[in-house]
N, C-alpha and C positions, 0 to 999 in steps of 0.2 A: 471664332476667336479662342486662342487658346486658355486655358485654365488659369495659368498664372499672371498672363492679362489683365483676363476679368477681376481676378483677387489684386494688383496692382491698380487696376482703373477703379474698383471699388475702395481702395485705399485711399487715392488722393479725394475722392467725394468725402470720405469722413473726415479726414483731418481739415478741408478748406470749411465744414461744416461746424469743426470743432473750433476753430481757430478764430468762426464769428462767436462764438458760446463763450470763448474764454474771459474773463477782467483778469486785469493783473496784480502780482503781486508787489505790496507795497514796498518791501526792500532791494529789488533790483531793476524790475519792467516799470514799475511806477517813476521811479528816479530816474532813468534813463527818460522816460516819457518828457518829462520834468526839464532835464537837461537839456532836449531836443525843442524844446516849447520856449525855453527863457536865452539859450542862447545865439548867435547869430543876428540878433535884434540891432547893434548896434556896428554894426560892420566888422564886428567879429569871428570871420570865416575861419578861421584855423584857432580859434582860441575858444576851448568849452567854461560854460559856469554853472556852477550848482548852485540856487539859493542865494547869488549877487556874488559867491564865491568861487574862484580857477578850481578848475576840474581836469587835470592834466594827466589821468587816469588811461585815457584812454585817445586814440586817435578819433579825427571826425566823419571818417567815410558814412561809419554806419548811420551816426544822427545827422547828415547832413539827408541823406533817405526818408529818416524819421521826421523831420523838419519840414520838408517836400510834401509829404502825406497830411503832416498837421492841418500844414497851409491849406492845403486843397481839403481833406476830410473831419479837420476838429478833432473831438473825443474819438469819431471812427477811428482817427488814423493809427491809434494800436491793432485793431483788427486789420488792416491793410499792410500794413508793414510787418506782424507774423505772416500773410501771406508772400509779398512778394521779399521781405528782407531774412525770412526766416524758411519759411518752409518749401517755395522755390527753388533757393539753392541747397538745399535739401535734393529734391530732385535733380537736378543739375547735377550731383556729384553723384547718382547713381547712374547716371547714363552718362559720366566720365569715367566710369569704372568700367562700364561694359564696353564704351571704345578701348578702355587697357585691355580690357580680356580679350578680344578680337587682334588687338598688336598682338599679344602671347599665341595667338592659334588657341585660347582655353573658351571657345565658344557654346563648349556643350556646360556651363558653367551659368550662362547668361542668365537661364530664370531662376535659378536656388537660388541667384545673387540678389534679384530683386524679390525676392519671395525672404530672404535671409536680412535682409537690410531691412524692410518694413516690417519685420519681426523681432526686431531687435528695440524693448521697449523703454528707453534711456536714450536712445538715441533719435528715438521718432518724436518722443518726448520734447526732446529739444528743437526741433522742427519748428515747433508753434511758442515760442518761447523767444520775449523779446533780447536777445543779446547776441554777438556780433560775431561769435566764435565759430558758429554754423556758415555765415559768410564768407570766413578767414578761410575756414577748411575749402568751400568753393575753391576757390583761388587758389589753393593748396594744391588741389586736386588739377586746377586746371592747370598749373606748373608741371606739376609732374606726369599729366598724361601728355603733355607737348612734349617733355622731357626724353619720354618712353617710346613718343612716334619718332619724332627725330634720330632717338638713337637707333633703335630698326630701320628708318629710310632715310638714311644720312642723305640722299640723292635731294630732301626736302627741304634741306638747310638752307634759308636762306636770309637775307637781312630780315626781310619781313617777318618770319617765322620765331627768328631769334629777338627781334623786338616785343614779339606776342610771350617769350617765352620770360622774358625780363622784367614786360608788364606786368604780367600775373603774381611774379612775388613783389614787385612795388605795392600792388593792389590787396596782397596778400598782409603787407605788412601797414599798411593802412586802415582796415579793416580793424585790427587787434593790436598790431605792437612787434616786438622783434621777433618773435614766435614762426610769426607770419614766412619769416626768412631762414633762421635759422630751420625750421623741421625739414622744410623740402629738401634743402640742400645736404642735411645729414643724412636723406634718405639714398639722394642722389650720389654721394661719396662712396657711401657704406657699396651699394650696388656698384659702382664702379671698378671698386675695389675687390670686389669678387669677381666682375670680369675681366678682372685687369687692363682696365679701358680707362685709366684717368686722365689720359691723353684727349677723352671725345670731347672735353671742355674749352680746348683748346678752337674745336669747329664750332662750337655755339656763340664763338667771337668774346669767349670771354674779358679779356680785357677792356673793352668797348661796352660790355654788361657790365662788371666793376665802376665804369665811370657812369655810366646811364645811374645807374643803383646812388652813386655818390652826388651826383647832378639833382635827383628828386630829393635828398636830404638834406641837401643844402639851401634849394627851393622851399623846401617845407620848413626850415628851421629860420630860413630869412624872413619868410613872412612873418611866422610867428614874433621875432624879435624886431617887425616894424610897429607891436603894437606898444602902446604903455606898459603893459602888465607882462611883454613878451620875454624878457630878462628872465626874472621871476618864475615866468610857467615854463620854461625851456630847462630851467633847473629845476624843477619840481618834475617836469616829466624825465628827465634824464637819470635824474638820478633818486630820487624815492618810487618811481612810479614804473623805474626798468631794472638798474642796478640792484636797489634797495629791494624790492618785490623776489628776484634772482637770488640774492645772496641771504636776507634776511627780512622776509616778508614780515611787515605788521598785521597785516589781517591774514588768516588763512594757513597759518604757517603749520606744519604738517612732519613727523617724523618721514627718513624716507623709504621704511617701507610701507608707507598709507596704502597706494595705490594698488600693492600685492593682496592686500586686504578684502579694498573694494572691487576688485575682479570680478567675483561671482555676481555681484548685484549691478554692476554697469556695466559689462558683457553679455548679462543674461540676455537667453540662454545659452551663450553659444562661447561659455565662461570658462568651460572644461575642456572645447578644443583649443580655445589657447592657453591654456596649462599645457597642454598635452604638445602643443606648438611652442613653448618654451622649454619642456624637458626636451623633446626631439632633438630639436637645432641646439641646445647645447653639446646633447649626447653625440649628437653627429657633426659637431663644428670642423673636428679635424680633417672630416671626409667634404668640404664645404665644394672643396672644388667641383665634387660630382653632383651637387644640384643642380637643377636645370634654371635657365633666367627667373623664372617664373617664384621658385622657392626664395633663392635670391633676393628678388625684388620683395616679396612678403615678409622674408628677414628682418631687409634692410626696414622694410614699412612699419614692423610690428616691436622690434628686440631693442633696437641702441635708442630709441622714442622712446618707450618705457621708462629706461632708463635712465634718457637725457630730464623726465618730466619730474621723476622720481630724485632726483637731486636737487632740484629748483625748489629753494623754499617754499614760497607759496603753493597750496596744491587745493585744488578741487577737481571734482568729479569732471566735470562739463571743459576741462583743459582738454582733457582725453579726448576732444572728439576728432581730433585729426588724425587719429591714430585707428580710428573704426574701420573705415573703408577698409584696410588691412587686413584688420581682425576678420573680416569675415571673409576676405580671400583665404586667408590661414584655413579658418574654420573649413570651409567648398573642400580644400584639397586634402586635409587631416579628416575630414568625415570617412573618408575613406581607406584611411590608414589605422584609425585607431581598433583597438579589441580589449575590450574588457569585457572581464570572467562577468557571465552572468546578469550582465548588464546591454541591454539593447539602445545603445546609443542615438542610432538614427528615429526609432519608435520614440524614443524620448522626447527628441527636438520636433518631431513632428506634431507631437500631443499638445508640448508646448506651445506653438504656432498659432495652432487652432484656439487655445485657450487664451493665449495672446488679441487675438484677435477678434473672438468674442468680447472680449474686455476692451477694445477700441468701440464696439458698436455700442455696449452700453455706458462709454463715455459719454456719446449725444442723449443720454439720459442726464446722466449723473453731475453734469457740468452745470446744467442752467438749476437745476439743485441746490450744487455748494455754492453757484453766483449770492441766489435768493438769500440763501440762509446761513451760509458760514463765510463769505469776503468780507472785507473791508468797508467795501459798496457801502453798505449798511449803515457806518459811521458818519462819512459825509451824509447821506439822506437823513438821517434821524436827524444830525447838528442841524442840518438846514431848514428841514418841517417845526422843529421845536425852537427855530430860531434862537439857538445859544449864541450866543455874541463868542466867547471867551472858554479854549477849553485846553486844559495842561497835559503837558503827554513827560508820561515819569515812568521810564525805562520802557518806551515805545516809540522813540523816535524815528521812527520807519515811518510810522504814519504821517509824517509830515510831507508828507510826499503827495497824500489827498488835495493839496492844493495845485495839481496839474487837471483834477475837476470843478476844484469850489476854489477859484485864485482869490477870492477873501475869505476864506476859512480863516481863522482865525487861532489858529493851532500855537503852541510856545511851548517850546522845549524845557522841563527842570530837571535837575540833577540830584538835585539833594531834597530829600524828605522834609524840611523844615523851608524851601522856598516854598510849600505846599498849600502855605498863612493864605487865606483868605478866598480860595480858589475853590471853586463850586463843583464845576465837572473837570474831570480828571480822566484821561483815558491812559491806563495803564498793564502791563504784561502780567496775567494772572500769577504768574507765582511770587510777583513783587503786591501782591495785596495785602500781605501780611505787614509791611512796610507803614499802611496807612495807619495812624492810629485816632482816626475820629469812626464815628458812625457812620454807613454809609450805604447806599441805595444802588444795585445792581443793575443798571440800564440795558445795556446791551453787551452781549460778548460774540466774538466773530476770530476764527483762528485762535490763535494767543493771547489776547487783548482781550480788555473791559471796557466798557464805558460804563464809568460811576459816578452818582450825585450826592456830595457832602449833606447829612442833614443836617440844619439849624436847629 
């Protein structure tokens, strides 16, 4: 067995091993957990709830998975569903990359790609981590590697294949939201447009796509509006939750050049070949014609995505991740281009790798650690052995989320310092402590958060 194998098959052992180690956190995996546990109960298949309230945030593919898992594994079912909802298609999109590298003829590529993608630790990160974006990219990826075989063996075209190829961004866009559709296809544009091919759309049956694509939305939006509440969540998703988020995000909202910022730390390491992959294809945009597909297609994967991400109000790190697979094509082929004075690039990434990767092995240390002694965990067990009936949460509202393990916990939201009258335990964000102004007893702290007991 070859080296990078063994370093690949020893990878996926640690992360299915980590991914049992993990609990979640209470502001996004715990709520989603939450979501996927309280809604669907009442024949509500396409309509989500938070806490008795619409939650039109997000489409249902993913908690409809999350849901499945409950049913069958309980509390397990977070550990189950980073595996098969998170870090399988994880997997999944590296061996859709390496059938793209194989359409390209770029086969002597195949193992730095899997050696360069499990080294890339923000993005492995995301692996084992419950949210739906890791999925979306699946799908992503499976659009446009069908995209890329088809356009090479046009002889492959067929109803069947162009159904598979239509499915994948329905599925794409199910998964997460309009993202899902719009990235492939500005990848797919951009690339055509360099090989002056925008004609090939025309064999993919596009028009007969256009209606399939029109067909599942009108499908998905009629159900929704057979319910009671369907009105309501149809405008709530439409337009605060796609529109709204696009043009003027409420949570999240980001100047646009965030993204140029966080480069270095959500590429690492492999941060400076795409710098070096953005100066380049500027520098050489005029000579664009004489790339070969390959650069091309990395282009279109790596440059107008950026950019399209980087204009969207809302912005986090973890948007970016459909944009990775690319980045580390760029990187494979700029490794080898780039030269800087005095600097050994390749020694660099390689050092990094290893120490990378060290630091994945003593995560199955370091995890069932911070479970013990720094999660959340802590809170529900302590309320529940010391049998507190009643506890307030005053600028920690994330923890409210704990009742996807203790469903009578007994948690209640305050906002203001003075609804605080009469209220014994109080779990609150340490740097609102100063807030409190009685006496008070330091119970537990875990992350952010306090648990404190008013004295009398």
């Amino acid at each position: 067995m070859k080296k990078e194998y063994k370093i690949f098959s020893l990878f996926i052992v640690i992360f299915i091993i980590l991914a049992f180690l993990r609990f979640p956190d209470s502001r996004n995996e715990m709520k989603y957990l939450l979501i996927a546990k309280d809604s669907f109960n009442n024949g509500d298949i396409f309509i989500l709830k938070y806490l008795g309230e619409l939650y039109p945030d997000k489409p249902p593919l993913y908690f409809w998975g999350v849901k499945i898992f409950y049913m069958i594994f309980g509390e397990y079912s977070y550990n189950i569903s980073l595996i098969l909802l998170s870090f399988l298609p994880f997997l999944g999109i590296v061996f859709l990359c390496l059938w793209q590298l194989k359409i390209f003829n770029k086969e002597e590529y195949k193992n730095n790609f899997k050696i360069f993608m499990i080294t890339t630790p923000f993005y492995t990160g995301m692996s084992i981590f419950l949210r739906m974006d890791m999925l979306m990219t699946f799908f992503i990826c499976l659009n446009l590697s069908i995209f890329i075989y088809l356009y090479f063996n046009q002889e492959k075209i067929s109803k069947r294949n162009s159904l598979l190829y239509y499915l994948s961004l329905i599925l794409a866009v199910f998964s997460k939201g309009p993202v899902g559709l719009i990235f492939p296809l500005m990848i797919e544009v951009t690339f055509l447009y360099f090989e002056r091919r925008l004609t090939f759309f025309k064999k993919l049956q596009i028009k007969i796509g256009i209606m399939i694509i029109i067909a599942f939305f009108v499908f998905w939006f009629g159900l929704i509006l057979l319910d009671s509440n369907g009105k309501e969540y149809l405008k709530m998703m439409l337009g605060d939750q796609t529109i709204g988020r696009a043009i003027k995000s409420s949570s999240h909202s980001r100047p646009i050049y965030y993204y140029i910022f966080h480069i270095p730390f959500t590429f690492f390491p492999y941060s400076i070949l795409y710098f070096y992959g953005i100066y380049y294809f500027i520098k050489d945009y005029k000579f664009r014609i004489k790339w070969s597909s390959f650069e091309k297609w990395i282009f279109a994967w790596t440059m107008p995505t950026l950019l399209f991400f980087s204009i969207l109000s809302g912005k986090l790190d973890i948007y970016l991740l459909p944009i990775f697979p690319g980045v580390i094509f760029l990187s494979l082929i700029f490794l080898e281009k780039i030269n800087i004075k005095k600097v050994n690039i390749s020694n660099f990434i390689k050092v990094s790798q290893k120490i990378i990767f060290i630091l994945y092995i003593s995560l199955i240390v370091l995890f069932p650690v911070y479970k013990k002694f720094y999660s959340t965990k802590s809170f529900y067990k302590y309320i529940e052995e010391n049998k507190i009936e009643k506890v307030a949460l005053y600028h920690s509202n994330d923890l409210i989320n704990l009742k996807f393990y203790s469903p009578n916990l007994n948690v209640l939201e305050y906002k203001e310092i003075s609804d605080l009258e009469n209220i014994e335990y109080i779990l609150v964000k340490e740097k609102y402590l100063s807030d409190i102004n009685k006496e008070y007893e330091k119970l537990l702290k875990r992350e952010e958060y306090v648990l404190i007991k008013i004295k009398k």
